[in-house]
C-alpha positions, 0 to 999 in steps of 0.5 A: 035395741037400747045399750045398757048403761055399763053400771048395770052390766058390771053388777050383772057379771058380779052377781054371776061370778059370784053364783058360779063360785057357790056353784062350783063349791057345792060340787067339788064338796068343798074340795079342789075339782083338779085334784080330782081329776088328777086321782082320775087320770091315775086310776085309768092308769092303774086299771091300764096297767093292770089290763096289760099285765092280764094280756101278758099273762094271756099270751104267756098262758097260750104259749104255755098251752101249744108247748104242752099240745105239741109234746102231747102229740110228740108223745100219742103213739097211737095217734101217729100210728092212726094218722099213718094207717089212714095215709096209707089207706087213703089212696085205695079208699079214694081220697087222694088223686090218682095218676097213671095208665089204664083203659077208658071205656065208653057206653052209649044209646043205640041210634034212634032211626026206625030201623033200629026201632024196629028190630028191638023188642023194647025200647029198654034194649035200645038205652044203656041200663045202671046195669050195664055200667055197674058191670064195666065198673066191677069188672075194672075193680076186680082186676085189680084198678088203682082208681075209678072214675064215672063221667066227672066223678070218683067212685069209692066202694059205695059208689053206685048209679041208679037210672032216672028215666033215660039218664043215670044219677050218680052221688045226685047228679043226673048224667046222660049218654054217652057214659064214659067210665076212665079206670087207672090200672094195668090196661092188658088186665083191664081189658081181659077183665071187660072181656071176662065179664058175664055182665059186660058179653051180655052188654055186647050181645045188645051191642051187636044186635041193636047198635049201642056203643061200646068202646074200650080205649087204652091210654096213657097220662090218665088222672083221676081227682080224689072223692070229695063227696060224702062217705056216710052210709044211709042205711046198712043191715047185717048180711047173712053169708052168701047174701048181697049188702045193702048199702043203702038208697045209693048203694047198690049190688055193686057196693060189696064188690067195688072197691075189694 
């Protein structure tokens, strides 16, 4: 490519800077472009300081706020007397651990040889039935259990297990023999109350004539977690006196007993 001669190039570079001049004229408005950018920068600082006084204030407003929550619960009588009445109840009601001695007891199927078979009436006399736990477990809480617990479970008042098949369901979780029910109390109490039981002989009698376990263990060191399932009943009607409770799809005839 051919140079240009520097004549030339010097006219161009006049006639440019000559039009950048118009140009910057026409936007400044005939005003100085530094001087606006210095009104610029001192408001951003303005609006900066106004922001950081509104966030003081903000800061001052919530203390002002959890001073003012604090001396209202100082004040709430009543709260702290509700507050106190649940911590107080909790541990009956089965929302906090419990730890102590007591009476494991232990409910199993008879064995499945022919033998066994044979001798029953009905398979059912051969498999530990709701019944029969609902009976160990209102036994325990009538002589007078600080805590229950089914397998792995809390029971609370509206505790209940339903059978499913050849398994028990309890709180919606399936469960299959044998059944271990862990009950923290005075073991001599527990175990006369197990043996008091209608239900729990009529459990025996099976036990003797067909094989199905049943084994009450008295231990030390037990500790029961707290219920942590939910406490909401699905259904409920006014009962009449003298009649059962019904305490819902998971609650059963037990519910009115368990837990009083």
């Amino acid at each position: 490519m051919a140079r240009r001669r520097p004549g030339t190039a010097v006219a161009t570079t006049a006639a440019l800077a000559g039009f950048l001049f118009v140009a910057s004229s026409g936007t400044a408005q005939g005003t100085d472009l530094r001087t606006d950018l210095g009104d610029l920068r001192s408001l951003v600082a303005e609006e900066q300081g106004r922001a950081d006084g509104a966030a003081d204030r903000l800061t001052g407003l919530r203390a002002e706020v959890d001073e003012l929550t604090a001396v209202a619960g100082r004040r709430d009588t009543r709260a702290r007397a509700l507050e106190a009445a649940a911590a107080e109840l909790a541990p009956g009601a089965g929302f906090v651990p419990v730890e102590g001695s007591g009476v494991v007891v232990t409910l199993d199927d008879a064995p499945g040889d022919a033998a066994t078979r044979a001798r029953a009436d009905s398979p059912d006399d051969l498999i530990v039935h709701q019944q029969d736990v609902q009976a160990v477990v209102n036994a325990l809480w009538l002589a007078g259990a600080e805590g229950i617990m089914l397998m792995d479970q809390r029971l609370i008042s509206t505790s209940a297990v339903r059978c499913v098949g050849n398994t028990l369901s309890l709180q919606g979780r399936p469960y299959s023999p044998p059944y271990v029910v862990t009950a923290v109390g005075d073991p001599d109490q527990l175990s006369a109350a197990l043996d008091a039981s209608p239900e729990v002989q009529v459990y025996r009698q099976f036990v003797d004539a067909y094989g199905l376990g049943y084994a009450v263990e008295v231990a030390e060191g037990l500790r029961l977690p707290e219920y942590t399932g939910p406490v909401d009943l699905q259904h409920a009607r006014i009962a009449d006196a003298g009649s059962d409770v019904d305490a819902g799809s998971d609650a059963g005839t037990d519910a009115a007993a368990a837990g009083t």
